[in-house]
N, C-alpha and C positions, 0 to 999 in steps of 0.2 A: 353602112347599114346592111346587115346579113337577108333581112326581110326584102321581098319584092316590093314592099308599096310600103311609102311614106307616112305616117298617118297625117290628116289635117283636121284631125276634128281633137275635141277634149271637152272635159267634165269640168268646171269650174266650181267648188265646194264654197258657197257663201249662205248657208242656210243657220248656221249656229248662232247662237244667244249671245256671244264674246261676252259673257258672265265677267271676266278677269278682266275685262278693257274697262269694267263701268267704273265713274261715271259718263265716261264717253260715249257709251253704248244704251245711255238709257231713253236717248230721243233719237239714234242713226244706228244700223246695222254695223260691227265690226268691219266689212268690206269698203264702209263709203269713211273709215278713218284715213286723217289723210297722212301722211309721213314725207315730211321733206317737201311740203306743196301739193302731193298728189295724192285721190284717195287708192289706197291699197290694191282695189280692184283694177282700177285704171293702169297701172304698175302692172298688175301680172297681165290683161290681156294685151298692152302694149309688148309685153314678150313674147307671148303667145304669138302675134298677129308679125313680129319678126323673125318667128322661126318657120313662118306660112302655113300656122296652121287658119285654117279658111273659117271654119263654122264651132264656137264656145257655146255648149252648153251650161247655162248657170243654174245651180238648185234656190231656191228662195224659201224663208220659213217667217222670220225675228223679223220683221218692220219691211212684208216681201214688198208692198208699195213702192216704199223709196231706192228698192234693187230696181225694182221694172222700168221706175220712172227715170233714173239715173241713166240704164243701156237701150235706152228706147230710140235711140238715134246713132245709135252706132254699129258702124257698118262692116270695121275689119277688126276682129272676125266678126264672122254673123251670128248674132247673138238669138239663141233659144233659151224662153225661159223654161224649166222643169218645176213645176209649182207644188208646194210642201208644207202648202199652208195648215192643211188637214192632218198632218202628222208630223213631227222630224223624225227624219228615218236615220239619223245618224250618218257615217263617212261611208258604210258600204253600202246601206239601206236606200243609200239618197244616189248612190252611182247604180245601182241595180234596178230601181226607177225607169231610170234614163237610158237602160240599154235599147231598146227600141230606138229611140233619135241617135244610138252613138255608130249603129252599126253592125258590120263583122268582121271590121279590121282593127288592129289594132289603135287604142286611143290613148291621150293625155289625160292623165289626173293632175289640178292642178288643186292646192288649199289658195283662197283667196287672200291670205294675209303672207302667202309665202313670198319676201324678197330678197336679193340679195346684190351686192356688187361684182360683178365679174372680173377674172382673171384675166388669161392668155385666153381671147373666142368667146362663142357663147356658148353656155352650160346647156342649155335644150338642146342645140345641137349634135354635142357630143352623145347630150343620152338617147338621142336619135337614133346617130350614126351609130352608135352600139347596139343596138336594138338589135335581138338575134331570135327570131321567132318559131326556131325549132326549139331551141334551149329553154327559154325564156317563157314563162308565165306574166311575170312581173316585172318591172326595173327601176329602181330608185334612184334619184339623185340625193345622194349621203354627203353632208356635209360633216369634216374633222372637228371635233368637237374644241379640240385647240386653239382656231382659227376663227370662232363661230362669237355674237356678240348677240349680248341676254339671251343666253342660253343657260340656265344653272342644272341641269337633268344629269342624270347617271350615264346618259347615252341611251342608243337602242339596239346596236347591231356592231358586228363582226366582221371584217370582210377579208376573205382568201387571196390568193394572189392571184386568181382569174374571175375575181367579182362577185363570186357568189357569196351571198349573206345567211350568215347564224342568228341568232338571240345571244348577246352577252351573257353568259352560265357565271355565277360566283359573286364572290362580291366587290369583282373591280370594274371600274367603270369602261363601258362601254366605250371605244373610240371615235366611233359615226354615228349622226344623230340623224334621222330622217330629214333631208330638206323640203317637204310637202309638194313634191312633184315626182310623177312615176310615169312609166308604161307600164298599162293591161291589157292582155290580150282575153277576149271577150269569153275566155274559156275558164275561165281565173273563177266568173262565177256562174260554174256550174254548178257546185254545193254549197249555192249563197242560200241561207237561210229566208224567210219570209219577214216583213217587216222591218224592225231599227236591227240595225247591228254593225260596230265597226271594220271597217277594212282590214286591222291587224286579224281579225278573223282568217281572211281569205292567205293574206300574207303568211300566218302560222303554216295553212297548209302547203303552202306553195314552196315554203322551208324545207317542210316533208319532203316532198317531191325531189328537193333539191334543184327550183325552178324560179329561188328568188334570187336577182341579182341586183348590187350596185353598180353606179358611177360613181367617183368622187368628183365634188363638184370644187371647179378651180376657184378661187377669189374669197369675199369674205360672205357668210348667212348669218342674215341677222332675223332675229327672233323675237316677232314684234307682239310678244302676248300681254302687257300689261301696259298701261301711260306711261308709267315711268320709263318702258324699254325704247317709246318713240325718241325719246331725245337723247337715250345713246344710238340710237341708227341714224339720226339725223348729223348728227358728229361725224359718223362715221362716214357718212352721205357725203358731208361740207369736206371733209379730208381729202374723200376719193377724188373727188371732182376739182378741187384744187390742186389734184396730180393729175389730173387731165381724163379720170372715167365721166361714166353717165351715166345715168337712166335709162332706161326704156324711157322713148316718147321725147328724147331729151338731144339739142343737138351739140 
């Protein structure tokens, strides 16, 4: 890592309606779905809290109750909630909130439904140790879209042979798809608009800049946005693990 200091802190993105997950989502918030035993939420900060980051900020909106009541006893990382009862601010609106709790060093963004199995190491770690804070506004962990499971999307991005990211132009599909995990450096929003607004916002400009960069992320991401996608990750879950991976949280 190019940067002087590690970040230990992150955003954790569980404030949304998981509209595509119901009927699973019509009495529990998408994050407390569970996948393979575990719910979703539990997954990502069990990654989090192995890559030492210390302190998870989580946003709350769609049934914020059962988010507060679920992290109310846990301890690594230390859980803040950002409450969002009163509005959804959406993916940028809802991190721009929370600037105040996240800091002025650089932090994790993490989407609560994002998991995946790992390759060679761990994938937080790598987009750590990349982490280069003169260059870098942004930095993605971009999962191959060929490798990647319930994932049917066009892709989202492009990436050069020293990491930095385009927008796919024309009409072939994009190679990397976002795997819902990034570095932001807290400069990212400084022309954050007021109110809801998504993150691809800040992301376009940072294109501009020529200041958004990837990772690609080694193993397999799976793409868990409807019920039907749970039981091909769960497959895919049962396989890994009968070759000898894991889970987070998992021994």
């Amino acid at each position: 890592m190019t940067s002087t200091k590690r970040p230990t802190r992150a955003f954790v993105l569980a404030a949304g309606k998981g509209e595509r997950m119901r009927p699973l989502t019509e009495t529990r918030p998408k994050p407390l779905v569970s996948v393979a035993g575990r719910p979703l939420i539990d997954q990502v900060l069990d990654r989090l809290a192995d890559a030492h980051i210390t302190e998870a900020i989580v946003n709350a909106h769609y049934l914020a109750d059962q988010i507060e009541d679920h992290l109310r006893d846990r301890k690594t990382p230390k859980i803040t909630i950002s409450d969002e009862r009163g509005e959804l601010l959406d993916t940028g609106g809802g991190v721009a909130k929370a600037l105040p709790k996240l800091g002025n060093a650089p932090f994790l963004i993490h989407n609560s439904d994002s998991i995946w199995i790992e390759g060679m190491g761990s994938n937080l770690d790598r987009l750590i140790d990349t982490w280069d804070d003169a260059a870098m506004d942004s930095l993605m962990l971009v999962a191959p879209i060929a490798t990647s499971i319930g994932y049917d999307g066009a892709g989202d991005f492009q990436m050069d042979t020293t990491g930095r990211l385009a927008r796919q132009t024309g009409a072939r599909l994009a190679p990397f798809v976002f795997a819902g995990v990034s570095i932001a450096h807290p400069r990212l929003f400084d022309t954050a608009p007021k109110g809801a607004f998504s993150l691809n916002t800040l992301w376009n400009g940072a294109i501009a800049k020529r200041r958004l960069f990837g990772v690609r992320l080694e193993g397999i991401w799976m793409h868990v946005g409807t019920p039907d996608a749970i039981g091909e990750a769960e497959n895919a879950i049962a396989n890994s693990m009968a070759a000898g991976s894991t889970l987070p949280g998992e021994d």
